[in-house]
C-alpha positions in Angstrom: -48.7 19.2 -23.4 -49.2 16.2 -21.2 -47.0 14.3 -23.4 -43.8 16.5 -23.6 -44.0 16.7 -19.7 -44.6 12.3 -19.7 -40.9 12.6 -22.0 -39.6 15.2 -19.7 -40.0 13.1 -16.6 -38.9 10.2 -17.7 -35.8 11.7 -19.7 -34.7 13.1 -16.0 -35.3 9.7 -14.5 -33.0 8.5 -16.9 -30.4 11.2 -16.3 -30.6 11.1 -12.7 -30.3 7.0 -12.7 -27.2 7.5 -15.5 -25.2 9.7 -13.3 -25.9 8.1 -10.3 -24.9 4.8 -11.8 -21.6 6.6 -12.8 -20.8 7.4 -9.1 -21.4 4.6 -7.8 -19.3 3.2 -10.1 -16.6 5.8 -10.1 -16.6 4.9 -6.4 -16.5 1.2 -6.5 -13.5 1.1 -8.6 -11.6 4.0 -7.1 -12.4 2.7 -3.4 -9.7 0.8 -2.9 -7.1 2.0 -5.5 -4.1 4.1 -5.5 -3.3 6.9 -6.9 -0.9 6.6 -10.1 1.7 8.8 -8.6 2.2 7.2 -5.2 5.2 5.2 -4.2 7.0 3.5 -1.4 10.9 3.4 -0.5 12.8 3.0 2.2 14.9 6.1 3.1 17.4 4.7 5.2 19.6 2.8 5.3 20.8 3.3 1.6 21.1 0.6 -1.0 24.5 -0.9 -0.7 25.7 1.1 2.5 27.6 -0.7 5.1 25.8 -0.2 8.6 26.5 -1.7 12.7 23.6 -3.6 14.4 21.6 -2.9 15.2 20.0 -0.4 12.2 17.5 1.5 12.0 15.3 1.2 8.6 13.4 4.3 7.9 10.4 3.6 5.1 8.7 6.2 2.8 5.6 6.5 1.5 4.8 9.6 -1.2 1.1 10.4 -2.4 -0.5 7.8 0.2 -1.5 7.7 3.7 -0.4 5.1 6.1 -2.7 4.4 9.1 -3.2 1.6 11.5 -5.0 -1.6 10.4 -8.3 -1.3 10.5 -8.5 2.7 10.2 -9.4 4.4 6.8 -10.0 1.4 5.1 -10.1 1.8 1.4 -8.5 4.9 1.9 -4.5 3.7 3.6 -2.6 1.3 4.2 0.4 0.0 6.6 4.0 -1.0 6.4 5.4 -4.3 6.0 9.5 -4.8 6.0 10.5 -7.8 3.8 13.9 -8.9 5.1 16.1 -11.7 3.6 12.8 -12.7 1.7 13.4 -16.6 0.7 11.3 -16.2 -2.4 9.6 -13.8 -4.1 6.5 -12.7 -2.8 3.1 -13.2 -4.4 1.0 -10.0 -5.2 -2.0 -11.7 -5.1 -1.9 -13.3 -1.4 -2.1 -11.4 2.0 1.5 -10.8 3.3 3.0 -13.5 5.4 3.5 -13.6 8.9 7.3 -14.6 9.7 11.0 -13.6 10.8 11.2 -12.3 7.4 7.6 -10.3 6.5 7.6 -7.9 9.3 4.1 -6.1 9.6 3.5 -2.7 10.9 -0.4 -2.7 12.1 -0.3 0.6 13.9 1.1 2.7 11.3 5.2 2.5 12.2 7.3 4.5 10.2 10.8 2.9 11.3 12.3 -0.3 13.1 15.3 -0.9 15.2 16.3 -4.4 13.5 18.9 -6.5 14.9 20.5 -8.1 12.2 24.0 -10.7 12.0 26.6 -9.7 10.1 26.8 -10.1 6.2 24.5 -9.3 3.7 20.9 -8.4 3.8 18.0 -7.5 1.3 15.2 -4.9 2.5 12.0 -4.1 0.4 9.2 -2.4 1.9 5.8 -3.3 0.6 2.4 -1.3 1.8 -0.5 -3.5 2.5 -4.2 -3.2 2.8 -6.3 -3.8 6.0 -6.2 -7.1 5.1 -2.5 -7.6 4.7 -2.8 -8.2 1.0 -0.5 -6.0 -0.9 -0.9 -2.5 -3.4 0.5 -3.6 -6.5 2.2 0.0 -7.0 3.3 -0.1 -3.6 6.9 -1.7 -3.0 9.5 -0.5 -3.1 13.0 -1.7 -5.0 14.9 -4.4 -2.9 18.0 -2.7 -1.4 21.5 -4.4 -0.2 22.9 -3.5 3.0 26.0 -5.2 4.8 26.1 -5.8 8.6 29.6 -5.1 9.8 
């Protein structure tokens, strides 16, 4: 009898450390991910529309929360507005600060941008709290012209 309650322990020791090991895990891997149906866009202004300056550029965010920097981490992120972008932009490196990576830290969901005439790409990007950006998070690069 001793013996089949020795096995009986130990098989639930082994269970309990097996699913706990799973959570953990399940957590780990999920704590700073996104879900597969979430996306970014920018509602407004619309790709190729022709618009006066200043403009205001509405962004979009479906099946994610957006939060100021340093709230819900692992859980949100924030805005950033790539204007005009010079290059493309790495995926793997926090989001510059410049006149064309414009960051939203406290959880903006529109600018008033100034712009000169001519043409002008948009692409809205989310970032973690550390700037650096969700793969499944940016959005297609939009025209707009600046009468």
């Amino acid at each position: 009898m001793e013996h089949g309650t020795l096995f009986m322990n130990k098989f639930l020791i082994f269970i309990s450390t097996f699913i706990t090991t799973a959570i953990l895990s399940a957590n780990l891997s999920f704590a700073h991910g996104v879900p597969m149906n979430a996306s970014t866009y920018i509602i407004s202004p619309s790709d190729g529309q022709t618009v006066s300056s200043p403009v205001t550029v509405k962004f979009g965010i479906r099946n994610f929360k957006i939060s100021p920097t340093g709230e819900d981490i692992y859980e949100a992120g924030h805005f950033h507005l790539i204007i005009d972008s010079p290059a493309a932009l790495s995926l793997d490196e926090p989001i510059p600060y410049d006149k064309n990576h414009l960051h939203f830290d406290s959880a903006e969901k529109a600018v008033l941008l100034t712009l000169d005439p001519g043409k002008h790409t948009l692409q809205l990007i989310v970032g973690d709290e550390e700037h650096e950006p969700y793969d499944q998070l940016v959005s297609k690069i939009i025209t707009i012209n600046v009468k």
